[in-house]
N, C-alpha and C positions, 0 to 999 in steps of 0.2 A: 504494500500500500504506500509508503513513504514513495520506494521507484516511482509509482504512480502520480502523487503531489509533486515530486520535485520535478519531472518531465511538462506537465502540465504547467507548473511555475517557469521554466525554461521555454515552454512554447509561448508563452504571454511575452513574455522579456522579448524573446524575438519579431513575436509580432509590433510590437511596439517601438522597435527598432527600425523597423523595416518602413511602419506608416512612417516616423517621423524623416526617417532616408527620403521618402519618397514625397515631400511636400514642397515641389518646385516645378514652375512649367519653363519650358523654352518656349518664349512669346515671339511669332514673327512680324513684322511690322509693316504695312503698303508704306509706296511710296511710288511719285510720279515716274521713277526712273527705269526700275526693272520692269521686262516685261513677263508675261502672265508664265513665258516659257522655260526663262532663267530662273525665277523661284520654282516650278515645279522640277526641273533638273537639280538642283540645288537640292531640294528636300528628298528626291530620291536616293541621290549621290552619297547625302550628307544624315539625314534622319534613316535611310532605308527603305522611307513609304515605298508603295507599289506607285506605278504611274498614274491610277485611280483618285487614290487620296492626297495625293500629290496634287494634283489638279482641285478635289473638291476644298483640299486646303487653301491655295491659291484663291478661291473663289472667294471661300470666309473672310481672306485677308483682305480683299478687294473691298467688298462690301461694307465689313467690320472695324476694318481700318488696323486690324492685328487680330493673332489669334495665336493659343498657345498649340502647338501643334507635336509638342513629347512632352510626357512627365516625368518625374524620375529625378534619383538623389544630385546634389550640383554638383559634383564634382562628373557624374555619367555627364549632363549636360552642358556641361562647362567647354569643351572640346569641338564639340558640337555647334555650342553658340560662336564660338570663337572662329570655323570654319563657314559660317553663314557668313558673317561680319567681315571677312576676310573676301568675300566673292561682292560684297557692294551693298548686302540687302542686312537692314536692323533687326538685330537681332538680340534681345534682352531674356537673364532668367530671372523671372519673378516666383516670389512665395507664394505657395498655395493658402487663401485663406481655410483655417480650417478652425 
């Protein structure tokens, strides 16, 4: 029984680690300059999207004016952001309100 509470206390601990890991969006940003085709290459190249969500992100960002488009601990998306920002297009990591 103890195995049992102390596994169970050890899966909390972890979960809890993991939410707070994971309380951060990569936000992308429109702007008049890039077009609709270099962000969706961008987010493929760079996030992994498929060329689908790639585009429907592009869309959000058009319309929305930004949109976070990865979640995930900063330092995953730190490299990431930094490679966006690097090709021309803004690219900020914001805390997930939570």
């Amino acid at each position: 029984m103890t195995t049992t509470n102390n596994h169970t206390k050890f899966k909390e601990e972890v979960d809890v680690l993991t939410e707070l890991d994971a309380y951060h969006s990569l936000v992308v940003w429109n702007d008049e300059v890039n077009s609709f085709d270099w962000v969706i290459e961008t987010l493929v190249d760079i996030c992994g999207h498929s060329p689908e969500q790639a585009e429907q992100c592009a869309i959000i960002i058009d319309s929305k004016g930004k949109y976070a488009v990865k979640d995930g601990s900063y330092d995953y998306l730190k490299p990431m952001c930094d490679a966006i920002t690097e090709r021309g297009i803004g690219a900020t990591i914001e805390v997930i309100a939570g």
